[in-house]
DRENTI-557321 format. One record per residue (C-alpha): residue number from 1; x, y, z; residue in one letter. Coordinates in steps of 0.02 Angstrom, whole numbers, always signed. Example, Ala and Ser with C-alpha at 12.3 -4.5 7.8 and 13.67 -1.06 7.14 Angstrom:
<sites>
<num=1; east=+615; north=-225; up=+390; residu=a> .
<num=2; east=+684; north=-53; up=+357; residu=s> .
</sites>
This chain:
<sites>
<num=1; east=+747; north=+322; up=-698; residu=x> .
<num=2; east=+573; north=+373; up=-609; residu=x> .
<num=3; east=+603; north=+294; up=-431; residu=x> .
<num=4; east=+473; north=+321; up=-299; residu=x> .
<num=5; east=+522; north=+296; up=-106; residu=x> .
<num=6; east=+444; north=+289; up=+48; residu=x> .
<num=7; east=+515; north=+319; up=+221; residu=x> .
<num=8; east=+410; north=+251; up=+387; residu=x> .
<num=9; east=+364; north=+336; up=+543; residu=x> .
<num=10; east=+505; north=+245; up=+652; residu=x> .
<num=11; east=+640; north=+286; up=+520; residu=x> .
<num=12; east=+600; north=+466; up=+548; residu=x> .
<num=13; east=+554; north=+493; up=+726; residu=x> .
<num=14; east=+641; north=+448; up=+897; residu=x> .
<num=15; east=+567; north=+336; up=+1041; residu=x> .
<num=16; east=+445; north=+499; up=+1077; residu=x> .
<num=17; east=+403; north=+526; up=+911; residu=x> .
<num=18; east=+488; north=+705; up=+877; residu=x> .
<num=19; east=+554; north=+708; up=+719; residu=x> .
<num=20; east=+730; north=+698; up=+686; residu=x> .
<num=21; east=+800; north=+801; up=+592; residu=x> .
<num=22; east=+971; north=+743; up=+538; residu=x> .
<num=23; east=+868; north=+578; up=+477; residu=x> .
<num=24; east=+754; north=+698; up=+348; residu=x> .
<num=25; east=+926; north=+796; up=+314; residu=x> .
<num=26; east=+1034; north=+659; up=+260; residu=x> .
<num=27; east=+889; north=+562; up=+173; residu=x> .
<num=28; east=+843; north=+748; up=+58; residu=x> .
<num=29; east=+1058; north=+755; up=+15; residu=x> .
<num=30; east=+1016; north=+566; up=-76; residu=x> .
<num=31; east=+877; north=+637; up=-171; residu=x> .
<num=32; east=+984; north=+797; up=-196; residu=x> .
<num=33; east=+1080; north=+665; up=-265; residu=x> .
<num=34; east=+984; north=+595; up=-375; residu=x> .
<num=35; east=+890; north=+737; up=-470; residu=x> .
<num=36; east=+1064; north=+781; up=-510; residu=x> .
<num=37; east=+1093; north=+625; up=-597; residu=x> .
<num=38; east=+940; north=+645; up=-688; residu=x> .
<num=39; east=+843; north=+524; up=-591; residu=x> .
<num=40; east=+653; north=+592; up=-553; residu=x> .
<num=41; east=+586; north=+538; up=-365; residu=x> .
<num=42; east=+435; north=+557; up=-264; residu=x> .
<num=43; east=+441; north=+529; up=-102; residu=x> .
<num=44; east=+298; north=+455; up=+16; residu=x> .
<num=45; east=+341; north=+514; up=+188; residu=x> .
<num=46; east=+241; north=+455; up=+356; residu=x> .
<num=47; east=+259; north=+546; up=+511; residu=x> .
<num=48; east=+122; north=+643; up=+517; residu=x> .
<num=49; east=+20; north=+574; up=+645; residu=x> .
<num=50; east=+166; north=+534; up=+755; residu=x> .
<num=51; east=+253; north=+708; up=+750; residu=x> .
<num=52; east=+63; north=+778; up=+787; residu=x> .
<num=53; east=+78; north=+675; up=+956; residu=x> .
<num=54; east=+250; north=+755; up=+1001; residu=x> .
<num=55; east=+169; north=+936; up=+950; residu=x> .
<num=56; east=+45; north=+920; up=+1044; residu=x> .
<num=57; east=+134; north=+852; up=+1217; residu=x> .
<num=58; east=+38; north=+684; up=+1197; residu=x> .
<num=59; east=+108; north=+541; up=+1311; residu=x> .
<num=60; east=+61; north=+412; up=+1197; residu=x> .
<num=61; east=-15; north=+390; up=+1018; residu=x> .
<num=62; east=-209; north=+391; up=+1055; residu=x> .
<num=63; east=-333; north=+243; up=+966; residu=x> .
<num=64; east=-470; north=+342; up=+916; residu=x> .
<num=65; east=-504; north=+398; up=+736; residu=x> .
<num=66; east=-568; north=+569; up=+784; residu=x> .
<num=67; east=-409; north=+615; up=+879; residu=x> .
<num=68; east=-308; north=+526; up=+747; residu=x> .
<num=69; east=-352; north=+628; up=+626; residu=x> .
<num=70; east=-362; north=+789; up=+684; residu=x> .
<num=71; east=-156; north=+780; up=+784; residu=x> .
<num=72; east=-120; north=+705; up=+581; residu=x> .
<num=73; east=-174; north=+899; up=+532; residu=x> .
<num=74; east=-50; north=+989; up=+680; residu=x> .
<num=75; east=+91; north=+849; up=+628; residu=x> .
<num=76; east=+90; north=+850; up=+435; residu=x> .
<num=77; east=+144; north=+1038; up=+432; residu=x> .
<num=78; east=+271; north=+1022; up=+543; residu=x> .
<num=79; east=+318; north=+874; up=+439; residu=x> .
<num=80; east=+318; north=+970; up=+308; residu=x> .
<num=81; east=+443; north=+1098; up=+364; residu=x> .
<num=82; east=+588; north=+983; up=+361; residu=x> .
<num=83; east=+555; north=+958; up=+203; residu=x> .
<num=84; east=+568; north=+1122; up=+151; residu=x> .
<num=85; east=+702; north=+1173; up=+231; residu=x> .
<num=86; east=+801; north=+1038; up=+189; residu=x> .
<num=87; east=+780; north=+1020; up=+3; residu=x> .
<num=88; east=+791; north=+1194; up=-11; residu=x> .
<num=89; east=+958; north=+1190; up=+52; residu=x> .
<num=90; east=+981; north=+1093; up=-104; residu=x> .
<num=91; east=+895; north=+1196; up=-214; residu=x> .
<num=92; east=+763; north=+1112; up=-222; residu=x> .
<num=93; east=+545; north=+1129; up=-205; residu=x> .
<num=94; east=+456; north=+1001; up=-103; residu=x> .
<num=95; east=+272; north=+997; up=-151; residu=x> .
<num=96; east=+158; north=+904; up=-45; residu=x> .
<num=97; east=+32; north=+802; up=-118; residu=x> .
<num=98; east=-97; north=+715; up=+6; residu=x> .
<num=99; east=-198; north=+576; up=-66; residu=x> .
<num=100; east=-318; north=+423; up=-9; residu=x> .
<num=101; east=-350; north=+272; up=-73; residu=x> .
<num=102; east=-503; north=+330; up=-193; residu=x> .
<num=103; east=-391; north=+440; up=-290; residu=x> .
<num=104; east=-353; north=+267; up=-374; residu=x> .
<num=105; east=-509; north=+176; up=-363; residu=x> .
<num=106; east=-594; north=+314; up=-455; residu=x> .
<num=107; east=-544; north=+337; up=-656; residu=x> .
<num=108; east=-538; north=+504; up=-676; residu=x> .
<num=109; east=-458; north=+543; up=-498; residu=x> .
<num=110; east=-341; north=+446; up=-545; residu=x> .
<num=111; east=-286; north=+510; up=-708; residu=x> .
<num=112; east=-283; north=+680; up=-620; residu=x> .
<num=113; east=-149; north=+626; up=-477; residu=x> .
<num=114; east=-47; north=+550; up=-607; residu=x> .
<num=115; east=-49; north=+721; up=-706; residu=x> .
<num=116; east=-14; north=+806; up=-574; residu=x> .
<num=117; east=+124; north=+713; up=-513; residu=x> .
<num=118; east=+198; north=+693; up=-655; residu=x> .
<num=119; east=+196; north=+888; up=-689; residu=x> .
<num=120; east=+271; north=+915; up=-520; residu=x> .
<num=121; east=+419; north=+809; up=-582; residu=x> .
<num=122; east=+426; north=+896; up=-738; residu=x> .
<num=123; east=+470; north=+1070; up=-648; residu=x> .
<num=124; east=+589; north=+1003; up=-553; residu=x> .
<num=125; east=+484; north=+982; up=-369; residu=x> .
<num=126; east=+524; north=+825; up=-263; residu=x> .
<num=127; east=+347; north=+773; up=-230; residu=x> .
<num=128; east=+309; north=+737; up=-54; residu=x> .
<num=129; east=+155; north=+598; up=-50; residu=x> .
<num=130; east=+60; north=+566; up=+122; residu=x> .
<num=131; east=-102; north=+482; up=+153; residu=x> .
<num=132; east=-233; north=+620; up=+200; residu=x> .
<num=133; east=-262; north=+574; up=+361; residu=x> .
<num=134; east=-337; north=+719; up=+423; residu=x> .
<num=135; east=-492; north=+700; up=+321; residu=x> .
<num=136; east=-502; north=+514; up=+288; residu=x> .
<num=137; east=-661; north=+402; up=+332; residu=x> .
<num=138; east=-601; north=+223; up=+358; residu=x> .
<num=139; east=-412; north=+220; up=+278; residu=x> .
<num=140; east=-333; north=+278; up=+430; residu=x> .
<num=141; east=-387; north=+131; up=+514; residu=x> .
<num=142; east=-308; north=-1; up=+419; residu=x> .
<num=143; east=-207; north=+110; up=+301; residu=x> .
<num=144; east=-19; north=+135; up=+279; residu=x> .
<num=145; east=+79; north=+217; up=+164; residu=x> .
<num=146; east=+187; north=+54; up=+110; residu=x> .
<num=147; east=+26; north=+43; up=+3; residu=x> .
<num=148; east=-12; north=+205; up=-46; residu=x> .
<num=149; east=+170; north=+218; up=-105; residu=x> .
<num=150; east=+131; north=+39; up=-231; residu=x> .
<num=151; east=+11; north=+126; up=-283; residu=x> .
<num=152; east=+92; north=+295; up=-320; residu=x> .
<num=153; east=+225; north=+171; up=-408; residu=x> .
<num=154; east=+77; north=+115; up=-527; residu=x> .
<num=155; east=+10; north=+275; up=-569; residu=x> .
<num=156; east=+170; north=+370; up=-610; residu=x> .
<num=157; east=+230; north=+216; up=-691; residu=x> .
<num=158; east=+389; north=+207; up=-596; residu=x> .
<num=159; east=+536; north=+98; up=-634; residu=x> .
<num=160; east=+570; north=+86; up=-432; residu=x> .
<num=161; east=+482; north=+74; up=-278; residu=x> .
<num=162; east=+603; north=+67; up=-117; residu=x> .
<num=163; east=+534; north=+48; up=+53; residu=x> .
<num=164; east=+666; north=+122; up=+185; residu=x> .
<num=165; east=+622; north=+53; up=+350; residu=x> .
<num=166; east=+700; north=+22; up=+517; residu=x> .
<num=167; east=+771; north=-181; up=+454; residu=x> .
<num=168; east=+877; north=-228; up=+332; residu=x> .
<num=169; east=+749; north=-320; up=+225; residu=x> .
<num=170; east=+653; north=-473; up=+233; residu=x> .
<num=171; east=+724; north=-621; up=+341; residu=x> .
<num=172; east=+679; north=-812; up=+341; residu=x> .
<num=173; east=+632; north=-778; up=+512; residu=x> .
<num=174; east=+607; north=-645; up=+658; residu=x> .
<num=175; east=+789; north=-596; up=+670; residu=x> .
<num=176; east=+747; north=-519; up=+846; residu=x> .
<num=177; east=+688; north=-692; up=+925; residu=x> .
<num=178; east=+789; north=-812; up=+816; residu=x> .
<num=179; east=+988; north=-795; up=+766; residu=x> .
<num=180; east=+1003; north=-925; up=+633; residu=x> .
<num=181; east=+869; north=-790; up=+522; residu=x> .
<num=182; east=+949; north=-765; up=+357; residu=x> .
<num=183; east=+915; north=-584; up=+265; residu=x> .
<num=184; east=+831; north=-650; up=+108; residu=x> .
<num=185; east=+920; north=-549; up=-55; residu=x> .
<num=186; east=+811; north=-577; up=-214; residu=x> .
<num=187; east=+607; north=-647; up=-215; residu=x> .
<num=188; east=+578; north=-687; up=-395; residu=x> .
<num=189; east=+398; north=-637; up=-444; residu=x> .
<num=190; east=+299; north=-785; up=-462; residu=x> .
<num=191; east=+346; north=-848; up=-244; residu=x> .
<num=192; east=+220; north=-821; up=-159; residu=x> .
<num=193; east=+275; north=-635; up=-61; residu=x> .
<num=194; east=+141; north=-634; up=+35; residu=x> .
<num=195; east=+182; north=-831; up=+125; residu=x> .
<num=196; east=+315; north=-772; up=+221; residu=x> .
<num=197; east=+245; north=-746; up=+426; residu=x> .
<num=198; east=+292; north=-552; up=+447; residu=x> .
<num=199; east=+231; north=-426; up=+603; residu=x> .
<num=200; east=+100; north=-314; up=+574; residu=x> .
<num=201; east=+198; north=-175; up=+667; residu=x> .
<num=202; east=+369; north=-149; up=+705; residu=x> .
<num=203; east=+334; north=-12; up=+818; residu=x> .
<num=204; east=+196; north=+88; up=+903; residu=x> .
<num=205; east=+220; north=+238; up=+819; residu=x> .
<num=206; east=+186; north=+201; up=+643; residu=x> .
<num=207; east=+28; north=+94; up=+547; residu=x> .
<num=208; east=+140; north=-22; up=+444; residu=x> .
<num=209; east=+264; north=-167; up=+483; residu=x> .
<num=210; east=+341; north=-304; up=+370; residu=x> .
<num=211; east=+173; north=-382; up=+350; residu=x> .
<num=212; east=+125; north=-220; up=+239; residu=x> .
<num=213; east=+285; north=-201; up=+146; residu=x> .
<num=214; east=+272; north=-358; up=+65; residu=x> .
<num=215; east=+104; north=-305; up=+3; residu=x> .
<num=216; east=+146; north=-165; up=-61; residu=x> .
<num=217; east=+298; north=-266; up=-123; residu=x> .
<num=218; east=+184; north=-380; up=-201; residu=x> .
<num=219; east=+84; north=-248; up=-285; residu=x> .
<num=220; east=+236; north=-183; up=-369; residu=x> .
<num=221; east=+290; north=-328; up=-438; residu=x> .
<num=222; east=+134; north=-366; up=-524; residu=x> .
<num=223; east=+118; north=-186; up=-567; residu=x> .
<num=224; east=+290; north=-222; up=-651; residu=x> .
<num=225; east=+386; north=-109; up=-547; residu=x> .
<num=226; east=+542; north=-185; up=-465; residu=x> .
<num=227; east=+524; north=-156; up=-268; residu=x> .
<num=228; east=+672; north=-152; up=-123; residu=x> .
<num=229; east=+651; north=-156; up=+74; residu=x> .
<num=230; east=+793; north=-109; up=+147; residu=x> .
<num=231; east=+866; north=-5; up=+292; residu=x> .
<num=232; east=+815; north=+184; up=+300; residu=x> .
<num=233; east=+987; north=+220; up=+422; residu=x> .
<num=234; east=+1113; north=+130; up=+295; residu=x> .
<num=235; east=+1220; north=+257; up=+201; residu=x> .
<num=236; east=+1183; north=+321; up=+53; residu=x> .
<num=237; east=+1026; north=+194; up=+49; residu=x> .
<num=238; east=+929; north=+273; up=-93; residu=x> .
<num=239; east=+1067; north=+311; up=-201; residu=x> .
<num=240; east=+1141; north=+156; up=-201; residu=x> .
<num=241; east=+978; north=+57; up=-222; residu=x> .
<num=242; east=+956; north=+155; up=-380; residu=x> .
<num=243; east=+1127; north=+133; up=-441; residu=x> .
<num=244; east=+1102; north=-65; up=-439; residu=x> .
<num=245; east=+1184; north=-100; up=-267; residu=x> .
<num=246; east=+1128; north=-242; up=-136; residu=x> .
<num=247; east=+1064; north=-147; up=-19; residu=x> .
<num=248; east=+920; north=-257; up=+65; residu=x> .
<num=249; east=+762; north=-363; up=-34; residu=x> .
<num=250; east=+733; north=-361; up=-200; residu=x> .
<num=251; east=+569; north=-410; up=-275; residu=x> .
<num=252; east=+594; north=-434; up=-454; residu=x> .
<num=253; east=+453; north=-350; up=-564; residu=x> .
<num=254; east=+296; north=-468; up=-648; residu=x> .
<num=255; east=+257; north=-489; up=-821; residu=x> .
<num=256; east=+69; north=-444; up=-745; residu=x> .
<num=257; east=+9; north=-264; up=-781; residu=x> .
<num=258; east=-123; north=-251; up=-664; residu=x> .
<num=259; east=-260; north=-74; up=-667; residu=x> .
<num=260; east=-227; north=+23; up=-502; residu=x> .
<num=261; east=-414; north=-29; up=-468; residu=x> .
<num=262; east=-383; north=-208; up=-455; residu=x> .
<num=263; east=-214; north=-193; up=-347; residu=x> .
<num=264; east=-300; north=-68; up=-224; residu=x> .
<num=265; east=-462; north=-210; up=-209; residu=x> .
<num=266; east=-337; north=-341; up=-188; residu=x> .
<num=267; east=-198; north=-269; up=-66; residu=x> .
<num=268; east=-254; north=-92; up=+6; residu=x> .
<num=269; east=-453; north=-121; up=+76; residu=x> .
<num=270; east=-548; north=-162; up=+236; residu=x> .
<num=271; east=-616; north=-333; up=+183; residu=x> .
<num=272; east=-789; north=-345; up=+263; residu=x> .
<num=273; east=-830; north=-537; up=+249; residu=x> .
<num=274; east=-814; north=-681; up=+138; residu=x> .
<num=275; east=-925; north=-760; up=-18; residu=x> .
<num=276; east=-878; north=-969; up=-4; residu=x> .
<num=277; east=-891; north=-1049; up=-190; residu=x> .
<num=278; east=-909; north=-1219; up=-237; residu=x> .
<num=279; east=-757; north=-1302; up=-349; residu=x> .
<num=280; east=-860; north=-1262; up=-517; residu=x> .
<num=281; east=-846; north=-1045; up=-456; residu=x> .
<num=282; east=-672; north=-1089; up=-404; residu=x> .
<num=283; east=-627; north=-1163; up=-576; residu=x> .
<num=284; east=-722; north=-1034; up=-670; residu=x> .
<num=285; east=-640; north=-884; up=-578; residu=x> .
<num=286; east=-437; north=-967; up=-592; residu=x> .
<num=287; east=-449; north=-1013; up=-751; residu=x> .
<num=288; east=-566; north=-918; up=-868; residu=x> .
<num=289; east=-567; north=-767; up=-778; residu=x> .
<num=290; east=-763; north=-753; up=-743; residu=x> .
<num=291; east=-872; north=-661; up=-647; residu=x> .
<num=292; east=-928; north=-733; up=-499; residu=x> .
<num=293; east=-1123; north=-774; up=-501; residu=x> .
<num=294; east=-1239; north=-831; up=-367; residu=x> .
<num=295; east=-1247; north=-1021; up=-423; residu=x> .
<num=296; east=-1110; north=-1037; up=-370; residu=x> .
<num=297; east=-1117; north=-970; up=-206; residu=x> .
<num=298; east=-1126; north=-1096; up=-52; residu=x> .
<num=299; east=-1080; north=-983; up=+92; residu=x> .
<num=300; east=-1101; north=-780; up=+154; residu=x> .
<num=301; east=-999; north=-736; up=+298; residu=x> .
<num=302; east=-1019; north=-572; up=+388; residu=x> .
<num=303; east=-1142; north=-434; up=+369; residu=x> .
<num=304; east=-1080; north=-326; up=+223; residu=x> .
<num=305; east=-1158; north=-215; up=+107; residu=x> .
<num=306; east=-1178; north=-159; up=-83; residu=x> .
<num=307; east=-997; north=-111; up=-139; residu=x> .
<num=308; east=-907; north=-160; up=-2; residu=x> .
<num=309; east=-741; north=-284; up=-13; residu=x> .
<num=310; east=-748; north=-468; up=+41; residu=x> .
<num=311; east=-655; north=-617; up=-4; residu=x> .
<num=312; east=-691; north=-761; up=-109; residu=x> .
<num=313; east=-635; north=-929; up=-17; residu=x> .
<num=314; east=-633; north=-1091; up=-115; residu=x> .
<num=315; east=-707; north=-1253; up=-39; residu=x> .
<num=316; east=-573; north=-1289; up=+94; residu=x> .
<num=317; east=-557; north=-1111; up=+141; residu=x> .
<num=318; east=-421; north=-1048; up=+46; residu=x> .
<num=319; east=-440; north=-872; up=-3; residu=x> .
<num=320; east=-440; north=-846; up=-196; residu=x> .
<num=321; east=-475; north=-688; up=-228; residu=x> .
<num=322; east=-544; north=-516; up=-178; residu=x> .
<num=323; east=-686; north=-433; up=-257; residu=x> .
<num=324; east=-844; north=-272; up=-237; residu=x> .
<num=325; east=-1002; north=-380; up=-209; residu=x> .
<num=326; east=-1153; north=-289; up=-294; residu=x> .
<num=327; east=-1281; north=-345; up=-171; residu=x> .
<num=328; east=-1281; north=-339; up=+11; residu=x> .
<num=329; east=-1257; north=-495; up=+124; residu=x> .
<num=330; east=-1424; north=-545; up=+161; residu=x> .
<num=331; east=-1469; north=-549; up=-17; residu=x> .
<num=332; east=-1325; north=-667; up=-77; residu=x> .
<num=333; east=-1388; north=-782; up=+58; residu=x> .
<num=334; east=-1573; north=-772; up=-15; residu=x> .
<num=335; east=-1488; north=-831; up=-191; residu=x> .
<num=336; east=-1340; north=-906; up=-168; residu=x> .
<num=337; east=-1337; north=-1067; up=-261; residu=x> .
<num=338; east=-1491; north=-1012; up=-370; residu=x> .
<num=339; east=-1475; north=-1011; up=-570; residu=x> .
<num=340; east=-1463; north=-838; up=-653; residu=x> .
<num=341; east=-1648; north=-870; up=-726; residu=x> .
<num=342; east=-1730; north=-914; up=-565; residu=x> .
<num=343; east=-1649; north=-735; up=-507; residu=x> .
<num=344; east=-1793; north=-625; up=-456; residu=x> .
<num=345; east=-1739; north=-451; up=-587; residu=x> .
<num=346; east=-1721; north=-328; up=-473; residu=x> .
<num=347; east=-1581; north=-421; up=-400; residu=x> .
<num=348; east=-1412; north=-424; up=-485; residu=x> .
<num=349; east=-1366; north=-572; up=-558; residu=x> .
<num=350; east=-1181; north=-570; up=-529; residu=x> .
<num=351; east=-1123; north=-582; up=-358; residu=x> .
<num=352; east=-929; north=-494; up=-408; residu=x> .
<num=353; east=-917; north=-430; up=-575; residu=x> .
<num=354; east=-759; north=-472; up=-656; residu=x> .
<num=355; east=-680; north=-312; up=-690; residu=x> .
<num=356; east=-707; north=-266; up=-478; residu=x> .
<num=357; east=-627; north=-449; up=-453; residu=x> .
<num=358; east=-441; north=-474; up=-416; residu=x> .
<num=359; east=-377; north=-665; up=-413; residu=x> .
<num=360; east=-233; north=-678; up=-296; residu=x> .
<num=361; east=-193; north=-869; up=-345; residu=x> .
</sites>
């Protein structure tokens, strides 16, 4: 089985944000485990920004991008050595691989992770997976790696994603405010995973929270990967998740088998404003798949520009789907509701082409 995992910032660090090392020790014995049961892993590991703060004698994680990035650079290779030394207590090579989000946006960047990934599991390495923080332009500021790990599920074509975290799944309800919450076992993959009201963060010392798990649960599923939240400090956690046991939330794989470009417009993007369509658009986009055109156009929200990500919104305001408009804001609100022939030509005549549209009804 080809499993990929992903551990969070407050799984591996303490209230200060020093990395603990018994957590990464324990955690590299279950992949130990694993690679000698013929499983292959990759790991996607966070902590780098937060064990940067602790290097660095910071009282608190800063806000600014600048700083962000460059403690992400002093924390990743301490990160780093915990991995190394405790795999290779095991035998065993981490190899750090640090991606952003347009290594699967773009084709051939894409293709090239996935080879090297792949080869990385063929001589025996656990790959270690981080976003690149350090050098990122605007993924550090809405990133996580719940995401990046979905999508590292996609491209190596995983048969598991599980996302060890500090709860013990997903509840009805805030089990911290409300005692009658009920840990919720198995989400078949047509409910809608995204419905449930989750936290964006759990803690301050990490970019996640249940709110981005189930995303990046949902973009397993319809990536037809079978996804698990579950506790990061249960025994044997990994192992037994692979092995079939209960061990937290399930989210049972799709039938979809969606391109890594789609899920990553969909689930893992800054969305910049919002394109309102009339109910003929709406149809046209749910049912036949279309591109979206300026006819049927009847709002522009926000001030975006060419190849940036809004949403589409149907006539009440529901949100439909997600898509890369080919014109900038102003335009669309020039044209929108204009027929394709009364289009001036130097203007595109779709607003969202199809194949950089992802329908999330």
């Amino acid at each position: 089985m080809r499993v990929v995992a992903k551990i969070g910032t407050s799984s591996l660090t303490d209230q200060l944000g020093v990395i603990d090392g018994e957590v990464i020790e324990a955690l590299c014995e279950q992949l130990a485990q694993l690679r000698a049961l013929g499983h292959e892993v990759v790991l996607v590991s966070s902590g780098a920004v937060s064990a940067g703060v602790a290097a660095l004698g910071l009282r608190a994680r800063p806000n600014d991008v600048v700083t962000l990035q460059a403690i992400s650079a002093a924390g990743q290779s301490r990160l780093m050595e915990h991995y190394n030394r405790a795999l290779g207590r095991h035998g065993l090579v981490a190899a750090q691989v640090l991606l952003v989000p347009h290594d699967f946006v773009d084709r051939r960047q894409y293709l090239h992770a996935r080879r090297t990934l792949l080869r990385l599991l063929e001589l025996g390495c656990i790959p270690i997976a981080n976003e690149n923080d350090a050098l990122a332009s605007d993924e550090i500021r809405y990133g996580d790696n719940d995401r990046i790990a979905a999508l590292v599920a996609h491209n190596v074509a995983a048969d598991m994603l599980v996302l060890l975290t500090d709860t013990p799944g997903l509840y009805t309800a805030d089990p911290r405010t409300d005692p009658s919450a009920a840990l919720v076992e198995v989400v078949a993959a047509d409910d809608p995973l995204l419905s449930v009201a989750a936290t964006a963060s759990g803690s301050n010392r990490g970019s996640g929270g249940m709110a981005s798990k189930l995303s990046a649960a949902r973009m397993a599923s319809w990536s037809g990967v079978r996804a698990i939240i579950a506790d990061a400090s249960r025994p044997n956690v990994l192992v037994d998740a692979v092995s079939g046991v209960s061990v937290g939330t399930t989210f049972l794989p799709s039938s979809r088998n969606l391109p890594a470009r789609k899920l990553w417009i969909g689930f893992a993007t800054n969305v910049e404003g919002a394109l309102v369509v009339d109910d003929g658009a709406c149809r046209a986009l749910l049912e036949r798949g279309t591109s979206l055109l300026p006819a049927g156009i009847v709002d522009v929200l926000g001030d975006f520009v060419e190849g940036d990500v809004v949403e589409v919104r149907g006539p009440i305001g529901q949100v439909i789907a997600r898509g890369i408009t080919l014109s900038d804001a102003d335009v669309l609100r020039a044209i929108r509701g204009k027929r394709t022939t009364d289009l001036p030509a130097h203007v595109a005549h779709e607003a969202i082409h199809r194949d950089d549209l992802m329908v999330l009804r």
